[in-house]
C-alpha positions in Angstrom: -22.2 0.8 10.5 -25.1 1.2 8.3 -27.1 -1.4 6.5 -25.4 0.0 3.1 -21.7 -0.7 4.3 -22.5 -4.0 5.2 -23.6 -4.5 2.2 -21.0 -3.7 0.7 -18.1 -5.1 2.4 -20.4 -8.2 1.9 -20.3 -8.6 -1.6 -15.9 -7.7 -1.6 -15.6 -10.5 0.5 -18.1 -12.6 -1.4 -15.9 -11.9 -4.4 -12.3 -11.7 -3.5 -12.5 -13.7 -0.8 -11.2 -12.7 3.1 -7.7 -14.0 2.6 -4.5 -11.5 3.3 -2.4 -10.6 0.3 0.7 -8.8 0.1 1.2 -7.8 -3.9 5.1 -7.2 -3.0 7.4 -9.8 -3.2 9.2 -10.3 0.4 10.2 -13.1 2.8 10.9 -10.6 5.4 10.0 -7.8 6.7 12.7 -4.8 6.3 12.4 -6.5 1.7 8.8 -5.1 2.3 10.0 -1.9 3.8 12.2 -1.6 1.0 9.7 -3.0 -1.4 6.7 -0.1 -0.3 9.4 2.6 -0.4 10.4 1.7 -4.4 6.4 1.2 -5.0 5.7 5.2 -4.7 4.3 6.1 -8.3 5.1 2.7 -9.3 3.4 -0.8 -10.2 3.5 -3.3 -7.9 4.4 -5.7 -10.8 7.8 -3.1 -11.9 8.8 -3.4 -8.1 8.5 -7.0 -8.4 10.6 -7.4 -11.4 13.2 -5.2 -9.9 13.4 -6.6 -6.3 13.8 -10.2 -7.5 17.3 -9.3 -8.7 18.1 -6.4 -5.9 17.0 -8.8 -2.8 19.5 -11.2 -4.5 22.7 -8.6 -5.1 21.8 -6.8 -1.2 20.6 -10.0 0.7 21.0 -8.2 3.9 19.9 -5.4 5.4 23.5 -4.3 6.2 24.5 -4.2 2.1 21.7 -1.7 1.7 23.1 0.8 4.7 26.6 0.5 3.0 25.6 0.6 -0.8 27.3 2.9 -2.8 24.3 5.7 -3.8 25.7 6.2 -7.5 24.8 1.9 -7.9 21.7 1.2 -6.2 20.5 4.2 -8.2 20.9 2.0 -11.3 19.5 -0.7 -9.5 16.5 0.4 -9.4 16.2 3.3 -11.8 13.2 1.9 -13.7 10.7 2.4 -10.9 11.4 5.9 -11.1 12.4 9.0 -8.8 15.3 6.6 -8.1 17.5 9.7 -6.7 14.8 9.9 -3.8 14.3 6.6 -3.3 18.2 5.4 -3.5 19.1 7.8 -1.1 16.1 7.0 1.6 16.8 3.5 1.4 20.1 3.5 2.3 19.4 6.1 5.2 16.4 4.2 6.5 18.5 0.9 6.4 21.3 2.5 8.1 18.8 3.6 10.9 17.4 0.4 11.4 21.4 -1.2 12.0 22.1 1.3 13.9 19.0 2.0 16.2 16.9 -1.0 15.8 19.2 -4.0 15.3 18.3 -4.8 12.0 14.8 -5.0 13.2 11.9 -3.2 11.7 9.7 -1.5 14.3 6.0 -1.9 14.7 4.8 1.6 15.6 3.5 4.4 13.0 5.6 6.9 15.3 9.0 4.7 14.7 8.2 3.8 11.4 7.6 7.2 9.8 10.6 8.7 11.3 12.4 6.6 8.8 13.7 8.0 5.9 11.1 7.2 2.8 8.2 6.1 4.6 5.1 8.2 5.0 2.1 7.5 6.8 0.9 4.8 3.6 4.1 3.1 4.1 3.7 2.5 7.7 0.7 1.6 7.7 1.5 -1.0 5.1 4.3 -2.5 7.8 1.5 -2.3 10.1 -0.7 -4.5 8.9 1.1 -7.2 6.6 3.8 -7.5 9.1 2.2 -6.8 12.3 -0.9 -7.2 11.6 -2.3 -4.0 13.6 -5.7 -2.6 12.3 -4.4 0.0 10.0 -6.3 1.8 6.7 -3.4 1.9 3.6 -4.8 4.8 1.6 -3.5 4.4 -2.1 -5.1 5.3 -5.3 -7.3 3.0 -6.0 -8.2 2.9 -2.0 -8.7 6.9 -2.3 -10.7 7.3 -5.9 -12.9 4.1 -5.1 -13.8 5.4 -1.6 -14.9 9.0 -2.8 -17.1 6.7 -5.5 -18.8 4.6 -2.6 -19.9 7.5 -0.7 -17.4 6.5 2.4 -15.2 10.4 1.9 -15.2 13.1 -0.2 -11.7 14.2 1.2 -9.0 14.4 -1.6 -6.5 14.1 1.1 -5.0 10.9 2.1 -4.5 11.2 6.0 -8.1 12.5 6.3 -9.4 9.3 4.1 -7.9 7.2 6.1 -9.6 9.2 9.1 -13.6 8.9 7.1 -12.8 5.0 6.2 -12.0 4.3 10.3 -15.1 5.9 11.2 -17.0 4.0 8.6 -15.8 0.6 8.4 -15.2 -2.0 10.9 -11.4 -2.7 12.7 -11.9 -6.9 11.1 -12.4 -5.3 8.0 -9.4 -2.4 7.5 -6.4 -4.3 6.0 -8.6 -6.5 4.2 -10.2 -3.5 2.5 -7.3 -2.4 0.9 -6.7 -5.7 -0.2 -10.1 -5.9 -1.9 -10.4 -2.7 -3.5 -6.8 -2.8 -4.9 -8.3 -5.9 -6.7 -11.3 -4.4 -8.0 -10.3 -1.0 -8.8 -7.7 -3.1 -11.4 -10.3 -4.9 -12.6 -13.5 -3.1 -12.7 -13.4 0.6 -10.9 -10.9 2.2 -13.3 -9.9 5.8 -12.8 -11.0 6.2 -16.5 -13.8 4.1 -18.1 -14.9 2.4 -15.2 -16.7 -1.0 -16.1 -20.0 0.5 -14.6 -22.0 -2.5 -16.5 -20.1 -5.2 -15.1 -19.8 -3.5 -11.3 -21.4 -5.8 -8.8 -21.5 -2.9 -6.2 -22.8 -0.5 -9.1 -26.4 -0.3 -7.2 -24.4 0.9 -4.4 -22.4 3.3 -6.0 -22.8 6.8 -5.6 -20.4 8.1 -8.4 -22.3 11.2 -10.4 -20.4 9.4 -13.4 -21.7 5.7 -13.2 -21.8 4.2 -16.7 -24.6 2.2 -17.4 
């Protein structure tokens, strides 16, 4: 790990501290399943509003896997591409009755042969539940990488590939955790707040505004 990195991943932790945050709402593990599956081209704080009524009507994992498709659809049509994500969620809760007693497994095989989850999604399982070593490559992980000089890969899987190479196991989950943070609050996609960037001597974005 270079002396630059270090650096780096100092100052993040100096700033948002090393704590472990989840930004879904859950109190178990197959809500944040659900939760990560909704939150594909959708705000955390949408998926919120919606889940704090949806956990309430399906309270168990069974009332998802028998949910009527045409309902849930309404249920959660504001976070959008709500045909997809209806129809995933009752397959992938039906699969985890069925073949996993309710019970949401730990490993990225098991996990992203479920209907609606991808390798983001598992790896999101991973960590917050689990607590494995795992890389969550979302925007904000993807655009601010590229911008610190850690990948130049557009392509998720192979970002998540650079950033394991690069930064230490302690330091994966609590990466995404940090950068989500900052690239709301400082790293924007558009108009970055260069000025204000306490990495911006680190920064190796052609575009840095001073």
């Amino acid at each position: 790990m270079t002396k630059r990195t270090v650096e780096i991943l100092k100052r993040l932790d100096e700033t948002y501290g090393t704590e472990y945050i989840c930004y879904l709402n859950h109190e178990t593990p197959w809500q944040l399943l659900i939760a990560v599956i909704l939150s594909a081209q959708c705000t955390d704080a949408r998926v919120n509003i919606v889940t704090e009524t949806l956990f309430k009507k399906y309270d168990t994992l069974e009332k998802f896997a028998n949910a009527d498709l045409a309902e849930l659809e309404e249920d959660i049509r504001s976070t959008g591409f709500y045909h997809n994500k209806a129809k995933n969620i009752i397959s992938c809760a039906r699969t985890l009755v069925r073949e996993y007693h309710g019970e949401v497994p730990s490993t990225l095989e098991e996990l992203t042969s479920l209907a609606g989850v991808g390798r983001k999604t598992a790896n999101v399982i991973r960590g917050n539940i689990y607590h494995d070593p795992s890389i969550v490559v979302d925007t904000h992980v993807k655009r601010i990488s590229k911008r610190l000089g850690f990948t130049k890969e557009d392509d998720p899987v192979k970002v998540e590939y650079d950033l394991m190479k690069v930064l230490p196991k302690d330091h994966w989950i609590l990466y995404n955790i940090q950068i989500i943070t900052f690239g709301r609050n400082i790293c924007f996609a558009r108009g970055p707040k260069c000025s204000e960037c306490f990495l911006q001597d680190l920064c190796k974005a052609e575009d840095k505004r001073k």
